[in-house]
Jmol script that loads the backbone (N, CA, C; Angstrom):
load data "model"
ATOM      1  N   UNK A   1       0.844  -1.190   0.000  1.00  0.00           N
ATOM      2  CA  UNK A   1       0.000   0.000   0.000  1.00  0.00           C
ATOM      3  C   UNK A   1       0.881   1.241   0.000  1.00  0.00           C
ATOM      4  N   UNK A   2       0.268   2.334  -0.629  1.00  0.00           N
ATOM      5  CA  UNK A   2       1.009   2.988  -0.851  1.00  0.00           C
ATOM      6  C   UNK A   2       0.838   4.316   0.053  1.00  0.00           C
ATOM      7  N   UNK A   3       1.053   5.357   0.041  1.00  0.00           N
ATOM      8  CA  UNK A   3       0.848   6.355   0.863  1.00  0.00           C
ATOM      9  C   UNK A   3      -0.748   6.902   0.818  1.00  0.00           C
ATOM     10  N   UNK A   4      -0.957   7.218  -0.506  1.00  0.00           N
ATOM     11  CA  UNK A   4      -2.588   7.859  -0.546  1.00  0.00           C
ATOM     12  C   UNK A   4      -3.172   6.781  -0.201  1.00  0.00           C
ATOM     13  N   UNK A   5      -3.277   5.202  -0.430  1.00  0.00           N
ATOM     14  CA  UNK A   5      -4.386   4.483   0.125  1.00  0.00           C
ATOM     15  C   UNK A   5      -3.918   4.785   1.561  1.00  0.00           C
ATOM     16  N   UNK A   6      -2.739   4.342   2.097  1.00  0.00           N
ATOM     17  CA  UNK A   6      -3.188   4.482   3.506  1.00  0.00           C
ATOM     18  C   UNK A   6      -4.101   5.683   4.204  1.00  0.00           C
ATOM     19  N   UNK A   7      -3.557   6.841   3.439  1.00  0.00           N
ATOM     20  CA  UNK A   7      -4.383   8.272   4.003  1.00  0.00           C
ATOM     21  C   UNK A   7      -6.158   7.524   3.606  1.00  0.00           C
ATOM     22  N   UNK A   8      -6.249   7.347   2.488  1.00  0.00           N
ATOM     23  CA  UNK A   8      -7.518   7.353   1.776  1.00  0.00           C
ATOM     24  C   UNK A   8      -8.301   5.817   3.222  1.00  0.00           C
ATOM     25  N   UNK A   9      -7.417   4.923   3.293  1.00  0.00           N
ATOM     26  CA  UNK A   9      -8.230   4.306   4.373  1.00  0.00           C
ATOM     27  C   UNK A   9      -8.821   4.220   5.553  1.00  0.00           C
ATOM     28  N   UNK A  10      -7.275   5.342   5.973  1.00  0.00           N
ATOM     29  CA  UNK A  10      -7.505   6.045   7.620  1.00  0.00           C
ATOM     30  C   UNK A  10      -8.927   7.154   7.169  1.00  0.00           C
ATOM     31  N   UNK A  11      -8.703   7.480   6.196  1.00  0.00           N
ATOM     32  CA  UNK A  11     -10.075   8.334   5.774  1.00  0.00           C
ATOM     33  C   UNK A  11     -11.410   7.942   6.077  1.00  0.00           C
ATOM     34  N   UNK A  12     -11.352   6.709   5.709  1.00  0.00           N
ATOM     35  CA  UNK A  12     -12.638   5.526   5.143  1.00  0.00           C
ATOM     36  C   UNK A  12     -13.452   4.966   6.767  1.00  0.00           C
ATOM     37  N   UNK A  13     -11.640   4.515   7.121  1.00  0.00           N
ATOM     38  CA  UNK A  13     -12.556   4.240   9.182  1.00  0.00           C
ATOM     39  C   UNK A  13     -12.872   5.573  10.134  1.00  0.00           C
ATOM     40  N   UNK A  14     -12.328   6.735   9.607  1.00  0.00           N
ATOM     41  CA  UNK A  14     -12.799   7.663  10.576  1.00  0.00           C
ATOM     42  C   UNK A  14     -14.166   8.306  10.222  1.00  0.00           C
ATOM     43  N   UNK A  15     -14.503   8.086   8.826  1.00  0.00           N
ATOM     44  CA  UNK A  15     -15.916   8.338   8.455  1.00  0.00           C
ATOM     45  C   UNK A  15     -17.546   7.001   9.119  1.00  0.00           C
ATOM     46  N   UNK A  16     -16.034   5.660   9.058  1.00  0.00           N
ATOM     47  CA  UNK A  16     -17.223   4.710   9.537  1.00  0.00           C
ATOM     48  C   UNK A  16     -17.528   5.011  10.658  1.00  0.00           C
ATOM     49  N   UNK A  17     -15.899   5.559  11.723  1.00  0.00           N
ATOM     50  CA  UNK A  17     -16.187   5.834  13.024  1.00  0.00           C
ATOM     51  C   UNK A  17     -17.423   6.759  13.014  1.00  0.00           C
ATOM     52  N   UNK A  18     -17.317   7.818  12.363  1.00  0.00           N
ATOM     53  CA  UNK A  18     -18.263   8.769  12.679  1.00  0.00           C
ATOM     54  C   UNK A  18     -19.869   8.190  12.500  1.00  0.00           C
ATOM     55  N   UNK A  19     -20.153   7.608  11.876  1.00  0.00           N
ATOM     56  CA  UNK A  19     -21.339   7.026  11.428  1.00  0.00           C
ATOM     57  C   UNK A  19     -21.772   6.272  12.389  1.00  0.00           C
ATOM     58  N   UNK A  20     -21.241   5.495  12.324  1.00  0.00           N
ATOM     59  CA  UNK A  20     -21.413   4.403  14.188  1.00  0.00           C
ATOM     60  C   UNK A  20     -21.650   5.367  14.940  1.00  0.00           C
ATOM     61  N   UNK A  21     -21.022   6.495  15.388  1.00  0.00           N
ATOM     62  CA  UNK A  21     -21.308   7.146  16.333  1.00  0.00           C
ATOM     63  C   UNK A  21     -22.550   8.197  16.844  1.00  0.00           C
ATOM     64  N   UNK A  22     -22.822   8.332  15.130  1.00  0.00           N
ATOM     65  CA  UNK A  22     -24.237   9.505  15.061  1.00  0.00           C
ATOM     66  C   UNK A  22     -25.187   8.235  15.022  1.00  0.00           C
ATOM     67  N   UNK A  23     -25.251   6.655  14.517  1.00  0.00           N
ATOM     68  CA  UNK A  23     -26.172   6.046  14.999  1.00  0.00           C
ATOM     69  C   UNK A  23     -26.603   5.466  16.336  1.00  0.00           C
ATOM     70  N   UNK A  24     -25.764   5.425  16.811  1.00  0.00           N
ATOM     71  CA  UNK A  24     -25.195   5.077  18.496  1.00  0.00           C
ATOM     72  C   UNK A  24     -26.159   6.451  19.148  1.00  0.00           C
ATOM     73  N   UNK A  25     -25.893   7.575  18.841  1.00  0.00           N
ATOM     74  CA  UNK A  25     -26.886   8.529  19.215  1.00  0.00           C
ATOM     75  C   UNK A  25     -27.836   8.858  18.930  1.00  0.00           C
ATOM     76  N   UNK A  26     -28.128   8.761  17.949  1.00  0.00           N
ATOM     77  CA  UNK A  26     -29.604   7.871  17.064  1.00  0.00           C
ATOM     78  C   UNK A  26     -30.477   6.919  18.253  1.00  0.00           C
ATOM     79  N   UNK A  27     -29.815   6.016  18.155  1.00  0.00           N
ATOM     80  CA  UNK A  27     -30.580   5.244  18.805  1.00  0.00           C
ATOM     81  C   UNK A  27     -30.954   5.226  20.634  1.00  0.00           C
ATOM     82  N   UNK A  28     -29.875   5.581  21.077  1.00  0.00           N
ATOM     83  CA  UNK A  28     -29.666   6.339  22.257  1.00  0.00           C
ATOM     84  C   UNK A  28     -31.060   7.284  22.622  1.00  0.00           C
ATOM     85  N   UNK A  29     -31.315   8.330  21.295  1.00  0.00           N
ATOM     86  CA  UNK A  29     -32.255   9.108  21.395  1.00  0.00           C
ATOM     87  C   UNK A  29     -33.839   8.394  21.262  1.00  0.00           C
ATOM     88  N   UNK A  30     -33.702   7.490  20.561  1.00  0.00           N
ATOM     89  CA  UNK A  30     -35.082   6.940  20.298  1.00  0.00           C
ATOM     90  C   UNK A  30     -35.620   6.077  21.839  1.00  0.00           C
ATOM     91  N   UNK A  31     -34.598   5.122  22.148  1.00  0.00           N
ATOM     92  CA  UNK A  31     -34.667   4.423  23.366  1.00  0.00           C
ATOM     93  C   UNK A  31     -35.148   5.521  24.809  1.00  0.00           C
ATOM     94  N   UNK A  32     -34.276   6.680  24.820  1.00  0.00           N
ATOM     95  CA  UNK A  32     -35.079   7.536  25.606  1.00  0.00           C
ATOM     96  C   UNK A  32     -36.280   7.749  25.812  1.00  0.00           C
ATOM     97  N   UNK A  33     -36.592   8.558  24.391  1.00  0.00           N
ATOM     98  CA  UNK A  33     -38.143   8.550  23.648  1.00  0.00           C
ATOM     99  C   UNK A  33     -38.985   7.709  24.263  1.00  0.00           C
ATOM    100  N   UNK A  34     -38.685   6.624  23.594  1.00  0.00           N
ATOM    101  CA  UNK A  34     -39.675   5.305  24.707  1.00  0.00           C
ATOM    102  C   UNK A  34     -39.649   4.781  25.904  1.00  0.00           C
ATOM    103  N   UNK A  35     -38.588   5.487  26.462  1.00  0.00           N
ATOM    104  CA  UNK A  35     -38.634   5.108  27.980  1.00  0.00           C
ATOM    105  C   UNK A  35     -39.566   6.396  28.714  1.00  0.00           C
ATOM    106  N   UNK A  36     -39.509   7.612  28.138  1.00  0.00           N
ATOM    107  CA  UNK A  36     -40.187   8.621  28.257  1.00  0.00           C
ATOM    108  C   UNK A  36     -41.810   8.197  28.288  1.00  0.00           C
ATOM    109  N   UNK A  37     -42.079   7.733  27.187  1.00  0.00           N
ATOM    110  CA  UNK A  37     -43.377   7.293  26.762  1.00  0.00           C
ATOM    111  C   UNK A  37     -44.278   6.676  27.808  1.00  0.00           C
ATOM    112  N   UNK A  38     -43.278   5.038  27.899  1.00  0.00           N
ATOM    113  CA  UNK A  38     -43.649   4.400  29.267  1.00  0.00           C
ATOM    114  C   UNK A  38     -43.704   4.948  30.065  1.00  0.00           C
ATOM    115  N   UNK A  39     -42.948   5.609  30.655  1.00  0.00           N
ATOM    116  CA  UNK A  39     -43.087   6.370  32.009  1.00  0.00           C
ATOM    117  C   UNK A  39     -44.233   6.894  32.229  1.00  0.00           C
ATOM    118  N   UNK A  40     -44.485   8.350  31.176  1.00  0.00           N
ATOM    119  CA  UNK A  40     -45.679   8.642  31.206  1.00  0.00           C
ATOM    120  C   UNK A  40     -47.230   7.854  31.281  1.00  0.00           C
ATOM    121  N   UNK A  41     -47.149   6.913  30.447  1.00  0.00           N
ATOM    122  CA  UNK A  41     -48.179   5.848  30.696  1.00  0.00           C
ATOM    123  C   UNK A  41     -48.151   5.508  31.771  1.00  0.00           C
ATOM    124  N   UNK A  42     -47.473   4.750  32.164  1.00  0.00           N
ATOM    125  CA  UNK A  42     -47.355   4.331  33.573  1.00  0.00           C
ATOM    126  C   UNK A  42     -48.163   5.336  34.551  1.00  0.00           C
ATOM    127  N   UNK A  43     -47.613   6.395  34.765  1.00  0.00           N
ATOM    128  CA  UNK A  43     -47.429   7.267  35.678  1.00  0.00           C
ATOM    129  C   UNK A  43     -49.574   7.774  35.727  1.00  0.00           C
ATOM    130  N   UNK A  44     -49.963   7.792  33.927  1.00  0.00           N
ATOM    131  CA  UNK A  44     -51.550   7.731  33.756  1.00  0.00           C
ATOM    132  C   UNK A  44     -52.223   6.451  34.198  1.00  0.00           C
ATOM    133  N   UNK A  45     -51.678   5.288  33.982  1.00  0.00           N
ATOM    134  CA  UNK A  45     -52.365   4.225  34.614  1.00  0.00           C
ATOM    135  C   UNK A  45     -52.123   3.966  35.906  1.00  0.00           C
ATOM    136  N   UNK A  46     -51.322   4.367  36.564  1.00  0.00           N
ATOM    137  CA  UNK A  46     -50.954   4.467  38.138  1.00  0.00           C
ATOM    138  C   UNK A  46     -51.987   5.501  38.396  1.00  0.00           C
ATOM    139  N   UNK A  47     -51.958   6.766  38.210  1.00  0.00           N
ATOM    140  CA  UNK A  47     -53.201   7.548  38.458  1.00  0.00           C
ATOM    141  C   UNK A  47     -54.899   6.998  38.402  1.00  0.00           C
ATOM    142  N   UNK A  48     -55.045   6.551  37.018  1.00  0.00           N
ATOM    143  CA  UNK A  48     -56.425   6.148  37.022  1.00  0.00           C
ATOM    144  C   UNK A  48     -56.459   4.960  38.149  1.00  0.00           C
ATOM    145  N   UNK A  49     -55.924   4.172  38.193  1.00  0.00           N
ATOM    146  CA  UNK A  49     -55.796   3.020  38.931  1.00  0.00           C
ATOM    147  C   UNK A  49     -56.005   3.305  40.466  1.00  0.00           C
ATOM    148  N   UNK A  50     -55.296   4.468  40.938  1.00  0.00           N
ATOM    149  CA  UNK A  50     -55.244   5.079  42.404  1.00  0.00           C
ATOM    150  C   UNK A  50     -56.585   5.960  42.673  1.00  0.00           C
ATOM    151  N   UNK A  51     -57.037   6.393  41.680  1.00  0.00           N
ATOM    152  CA  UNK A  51     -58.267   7.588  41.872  1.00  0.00           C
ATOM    153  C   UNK A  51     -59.762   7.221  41.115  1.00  0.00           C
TER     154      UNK A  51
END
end "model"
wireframe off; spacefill off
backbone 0.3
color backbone group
């Protein structure tokens, strides 16, 4: 390998890195979302349930 592939590859994994990483927070964000969700439910069926 020569010099530009190596640049061009270190290129290639720091873009995959990045990608992994905005999906990693991606998903991070969605899992919240639905833990949010539940909660709230919860928190309405704990109410109706109590009153």
């Amino acid at each position: 390998m020569d010099e530009h592939e190596l640049k061009r590859a270190a290129e290639v994994g720091l873009a995959q890195r990045e990608a992994d990483r905005r999906t990693v927070e991606r998903m991070q964000a969605i899992a919240f979302r639905l833990f949010c969700v539940a909660f709230f439910f919860g928190v309405c069926g704990w109410l109706v349930d109590k009153f």
